[in-house]
VMD Tcl script that builds the backbone (N, CA, C; Angstrom):
set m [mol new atoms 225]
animate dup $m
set s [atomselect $m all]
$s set {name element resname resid chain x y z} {
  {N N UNK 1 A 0.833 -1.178 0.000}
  {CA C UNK 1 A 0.000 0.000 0.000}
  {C C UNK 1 A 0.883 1.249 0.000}
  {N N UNK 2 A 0.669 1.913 -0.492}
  {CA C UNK 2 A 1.712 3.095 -0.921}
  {C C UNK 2 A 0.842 4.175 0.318}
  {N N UNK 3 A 1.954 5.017 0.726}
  {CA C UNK 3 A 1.522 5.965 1.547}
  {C C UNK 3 A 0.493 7.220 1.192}
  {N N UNK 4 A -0.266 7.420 2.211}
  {CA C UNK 4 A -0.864 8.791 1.711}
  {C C UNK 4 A -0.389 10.219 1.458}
  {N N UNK 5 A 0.767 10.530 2.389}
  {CA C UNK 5 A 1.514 11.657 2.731}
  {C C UNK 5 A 2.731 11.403 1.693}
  {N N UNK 6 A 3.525 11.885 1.299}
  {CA C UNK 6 A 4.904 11.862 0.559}
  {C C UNK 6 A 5.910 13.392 1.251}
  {N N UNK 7 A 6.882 12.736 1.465}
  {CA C UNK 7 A 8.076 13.752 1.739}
  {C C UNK 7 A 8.318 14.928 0.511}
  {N N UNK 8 A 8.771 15.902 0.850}
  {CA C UNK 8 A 9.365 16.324 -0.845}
  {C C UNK 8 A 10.690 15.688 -1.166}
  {N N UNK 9 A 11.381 15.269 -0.807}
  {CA C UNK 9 A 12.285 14.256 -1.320}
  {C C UNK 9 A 11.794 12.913 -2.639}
  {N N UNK 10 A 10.544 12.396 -1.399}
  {CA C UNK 10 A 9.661 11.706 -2.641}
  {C C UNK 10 A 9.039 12.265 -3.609}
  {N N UNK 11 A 8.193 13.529 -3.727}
  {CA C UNK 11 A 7.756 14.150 -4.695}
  {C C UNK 11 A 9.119 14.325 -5.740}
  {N N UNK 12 A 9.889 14.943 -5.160}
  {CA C UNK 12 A 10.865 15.136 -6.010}
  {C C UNK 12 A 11.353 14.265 -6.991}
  {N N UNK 13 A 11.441 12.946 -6.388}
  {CA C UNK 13 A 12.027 11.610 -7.036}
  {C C UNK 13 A 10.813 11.014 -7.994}
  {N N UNK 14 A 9.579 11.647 -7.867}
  {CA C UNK 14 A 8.476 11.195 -8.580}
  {C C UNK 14 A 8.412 11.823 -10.145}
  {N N UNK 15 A 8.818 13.333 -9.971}
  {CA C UNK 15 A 8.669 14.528 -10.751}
  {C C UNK 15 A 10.270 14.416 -11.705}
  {N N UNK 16 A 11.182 14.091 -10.756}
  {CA C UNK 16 A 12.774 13.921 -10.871}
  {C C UNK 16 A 13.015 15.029 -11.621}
  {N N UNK 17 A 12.782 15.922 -10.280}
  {CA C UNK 17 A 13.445 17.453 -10.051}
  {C C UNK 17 A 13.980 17.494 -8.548}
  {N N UNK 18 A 14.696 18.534 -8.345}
  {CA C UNK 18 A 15.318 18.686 -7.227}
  {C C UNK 18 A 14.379 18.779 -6.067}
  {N N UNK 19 A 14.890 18.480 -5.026}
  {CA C UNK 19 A 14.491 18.642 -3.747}
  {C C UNK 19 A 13.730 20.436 -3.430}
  {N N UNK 20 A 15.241 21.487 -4.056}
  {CA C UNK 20 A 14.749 22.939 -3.782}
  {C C UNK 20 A 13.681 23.136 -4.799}
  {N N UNK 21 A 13.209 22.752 -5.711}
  {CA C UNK 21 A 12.161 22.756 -6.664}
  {C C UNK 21 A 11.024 22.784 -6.224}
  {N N UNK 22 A 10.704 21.287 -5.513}
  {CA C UNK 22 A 9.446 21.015 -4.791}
  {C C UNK 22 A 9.269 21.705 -3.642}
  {N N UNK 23 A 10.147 22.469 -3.070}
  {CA C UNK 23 A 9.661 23.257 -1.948}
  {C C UNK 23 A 9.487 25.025 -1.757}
  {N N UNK 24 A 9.680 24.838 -3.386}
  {CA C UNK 24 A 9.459 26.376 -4.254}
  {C C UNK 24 A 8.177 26.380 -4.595}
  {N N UNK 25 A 7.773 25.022 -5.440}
  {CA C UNK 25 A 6.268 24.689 -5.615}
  {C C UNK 25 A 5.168 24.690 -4.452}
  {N N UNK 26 A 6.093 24.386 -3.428}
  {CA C UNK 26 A 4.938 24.366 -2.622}
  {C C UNK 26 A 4.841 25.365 -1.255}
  {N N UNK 27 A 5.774 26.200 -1.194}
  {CA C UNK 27 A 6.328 27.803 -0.778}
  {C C UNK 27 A 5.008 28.355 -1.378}
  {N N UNK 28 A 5.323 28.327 -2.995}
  {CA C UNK 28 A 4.451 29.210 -4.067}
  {C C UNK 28 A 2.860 28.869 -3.499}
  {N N UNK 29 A 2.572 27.730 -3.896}
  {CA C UNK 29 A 1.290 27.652 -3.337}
  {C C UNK 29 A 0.981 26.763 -4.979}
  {N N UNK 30 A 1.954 26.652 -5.804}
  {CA C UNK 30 A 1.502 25.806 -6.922}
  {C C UNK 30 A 1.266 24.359 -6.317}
  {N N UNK 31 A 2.212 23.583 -5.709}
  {CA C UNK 31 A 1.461 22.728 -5.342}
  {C C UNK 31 A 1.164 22.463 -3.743}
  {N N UNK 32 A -0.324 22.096 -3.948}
  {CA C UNK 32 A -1.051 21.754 -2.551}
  {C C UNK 32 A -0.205 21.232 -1.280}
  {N N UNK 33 A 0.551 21.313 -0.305}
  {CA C UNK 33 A 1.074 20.381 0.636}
  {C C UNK 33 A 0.392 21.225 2.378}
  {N N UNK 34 A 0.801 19.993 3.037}
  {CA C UNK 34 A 0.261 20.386 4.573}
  {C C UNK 34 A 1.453 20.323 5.289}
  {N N UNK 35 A 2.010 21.388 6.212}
  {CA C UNK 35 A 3.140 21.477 6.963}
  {C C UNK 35 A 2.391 20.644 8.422}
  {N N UNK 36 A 3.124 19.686 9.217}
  {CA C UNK 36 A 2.981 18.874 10.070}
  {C C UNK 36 A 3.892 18.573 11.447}
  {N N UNK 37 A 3.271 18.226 12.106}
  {CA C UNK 37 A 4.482 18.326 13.435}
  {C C UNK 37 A 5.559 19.178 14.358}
  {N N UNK 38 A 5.832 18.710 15.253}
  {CA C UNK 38 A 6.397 19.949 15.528}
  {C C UNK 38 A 7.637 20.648 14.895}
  {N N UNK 39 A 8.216 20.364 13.914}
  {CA C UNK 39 A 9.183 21.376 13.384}
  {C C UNK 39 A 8.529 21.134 12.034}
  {N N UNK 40 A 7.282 21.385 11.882}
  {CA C UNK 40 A 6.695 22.200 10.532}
  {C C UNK 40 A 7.187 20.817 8.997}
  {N N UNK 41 A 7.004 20.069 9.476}
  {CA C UNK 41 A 7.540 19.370 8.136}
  {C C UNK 41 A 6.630 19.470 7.082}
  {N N UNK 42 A 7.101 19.819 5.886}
  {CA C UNK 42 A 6.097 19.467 4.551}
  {C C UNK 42 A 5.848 18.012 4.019}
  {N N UNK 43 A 4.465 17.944 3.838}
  {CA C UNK 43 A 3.609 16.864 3.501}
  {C C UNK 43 A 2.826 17.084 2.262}
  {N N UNK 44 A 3.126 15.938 1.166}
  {CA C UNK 44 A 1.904 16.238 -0.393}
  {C C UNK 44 A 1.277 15.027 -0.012}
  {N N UNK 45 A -0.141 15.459 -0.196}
  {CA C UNK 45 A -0.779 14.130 -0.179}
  {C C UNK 45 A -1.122 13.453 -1.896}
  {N N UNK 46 A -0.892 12.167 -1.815}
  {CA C UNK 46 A -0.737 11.497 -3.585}
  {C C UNK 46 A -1.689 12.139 -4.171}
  {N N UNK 47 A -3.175 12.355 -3.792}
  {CA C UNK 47 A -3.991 12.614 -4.715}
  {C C UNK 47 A -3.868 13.994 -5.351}
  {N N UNK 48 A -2.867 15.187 -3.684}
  {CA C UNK 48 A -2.545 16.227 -4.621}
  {C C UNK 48 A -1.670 16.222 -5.530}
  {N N UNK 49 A -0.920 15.314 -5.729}
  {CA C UNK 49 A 0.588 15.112 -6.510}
  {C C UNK 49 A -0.191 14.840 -7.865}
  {N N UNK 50 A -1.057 13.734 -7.958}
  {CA C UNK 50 A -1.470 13.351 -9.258}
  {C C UNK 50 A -2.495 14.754 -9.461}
  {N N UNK 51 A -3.237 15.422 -9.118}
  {CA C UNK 51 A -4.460 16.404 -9.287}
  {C C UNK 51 A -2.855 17.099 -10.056}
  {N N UNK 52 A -2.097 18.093 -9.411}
  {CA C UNK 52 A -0.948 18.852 -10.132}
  {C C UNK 52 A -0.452 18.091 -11.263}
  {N N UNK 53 A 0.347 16.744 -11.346}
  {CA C UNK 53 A 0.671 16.156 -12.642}
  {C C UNK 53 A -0.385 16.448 -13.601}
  {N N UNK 54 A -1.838 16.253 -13.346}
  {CA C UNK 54 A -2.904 16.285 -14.658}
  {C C UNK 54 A -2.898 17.705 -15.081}
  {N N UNK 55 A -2.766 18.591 -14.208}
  {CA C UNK 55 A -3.062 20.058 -14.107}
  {C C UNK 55 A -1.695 20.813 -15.093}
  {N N UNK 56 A -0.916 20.216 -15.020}
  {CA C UNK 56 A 0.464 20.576 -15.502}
  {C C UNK 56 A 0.642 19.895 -17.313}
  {N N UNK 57 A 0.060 18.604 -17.286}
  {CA C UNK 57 A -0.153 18.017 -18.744}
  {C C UNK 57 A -1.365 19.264 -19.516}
  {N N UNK 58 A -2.568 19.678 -18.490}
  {CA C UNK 58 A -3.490 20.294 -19.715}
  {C C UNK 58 A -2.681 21.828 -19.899}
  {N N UNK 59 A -1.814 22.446 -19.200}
  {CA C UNK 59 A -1.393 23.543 -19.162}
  {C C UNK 59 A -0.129 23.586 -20.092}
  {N N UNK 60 A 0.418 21.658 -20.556}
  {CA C UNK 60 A 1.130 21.945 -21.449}
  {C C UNK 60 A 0.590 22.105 -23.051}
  {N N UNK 61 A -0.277 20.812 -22.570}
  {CA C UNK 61 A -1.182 21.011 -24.169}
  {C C UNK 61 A -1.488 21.878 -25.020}
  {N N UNK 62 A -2.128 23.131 -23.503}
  {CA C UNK 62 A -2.872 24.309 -24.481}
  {C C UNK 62 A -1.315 24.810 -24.754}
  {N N UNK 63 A -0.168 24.902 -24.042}
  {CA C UNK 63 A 0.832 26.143 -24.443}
  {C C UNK 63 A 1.425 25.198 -26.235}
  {N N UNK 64 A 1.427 23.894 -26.064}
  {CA C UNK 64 A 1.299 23.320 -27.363}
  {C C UNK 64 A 0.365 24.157 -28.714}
  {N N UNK 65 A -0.757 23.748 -28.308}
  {CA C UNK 65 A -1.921 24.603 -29.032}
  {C C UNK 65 A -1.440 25.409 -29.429}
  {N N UNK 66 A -0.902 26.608 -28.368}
  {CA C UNK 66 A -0.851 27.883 -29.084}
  {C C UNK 66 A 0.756 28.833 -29.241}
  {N N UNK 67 A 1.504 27.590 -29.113}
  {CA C UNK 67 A 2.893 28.072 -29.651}
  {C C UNK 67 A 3.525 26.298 -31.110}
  {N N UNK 68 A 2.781 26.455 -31.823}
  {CA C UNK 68 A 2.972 25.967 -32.804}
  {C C UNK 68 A 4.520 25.604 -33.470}
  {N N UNK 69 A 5.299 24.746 -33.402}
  {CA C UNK 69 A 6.662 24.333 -33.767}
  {C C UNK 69 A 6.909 24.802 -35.232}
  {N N UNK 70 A 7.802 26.260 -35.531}
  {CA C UNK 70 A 7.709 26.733 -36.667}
  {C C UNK 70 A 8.572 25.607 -37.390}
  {N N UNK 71 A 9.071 25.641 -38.608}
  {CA C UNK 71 A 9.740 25.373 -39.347}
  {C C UNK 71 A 10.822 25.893 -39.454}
  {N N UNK 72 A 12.171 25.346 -39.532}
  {CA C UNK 72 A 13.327 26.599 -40.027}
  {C C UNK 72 A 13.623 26.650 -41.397}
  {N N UNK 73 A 13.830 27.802 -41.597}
  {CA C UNK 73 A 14.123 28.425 -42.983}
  {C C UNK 73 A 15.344 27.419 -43.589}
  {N N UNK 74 A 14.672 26.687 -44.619}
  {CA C UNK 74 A 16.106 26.125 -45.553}
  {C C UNK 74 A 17.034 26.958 -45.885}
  {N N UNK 75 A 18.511 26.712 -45.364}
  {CA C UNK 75 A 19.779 27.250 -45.459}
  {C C UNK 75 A 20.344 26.671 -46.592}
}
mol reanalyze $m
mol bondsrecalc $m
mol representation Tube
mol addrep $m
């Protein structure tokens, strides 16, 4: 059974971006986490990890959509 809570260490290793990454994301407020215990530890819960992964695929799509892969000029 896989845990409910994830470290950002684990997020990180999920995303395989850095450690200071995921705690920029979630500083920012881009992704969802709950600070816990007594020295404040950060916590993502999976379902927010996957809700952000889906959220991040449709936000690439549309920038797909609407930055179109030009062609380069034959040299």
């Amino acid at each position: 059974m896989e845990p409910r809570f994830l470290l950002l260490s684990d997020v990180a290793a999920e995303l395989n971006v850095s450690d200071s990454q995921v705690y920029h994301m979630v500083r920012s407020g881009e992704l969802p986490a709950i600070k816990i215990g007594g020295r404040g530890q950060w916590r993502v819960e999976r379902p927010r990890l996957e809700e952000y992964i889906q959220r991040k695929y449709a936000e690439t799509a549309e920038w797909v959509r609407t930055n179109p892969l030009a062609e380069r000029d034959p040299e």
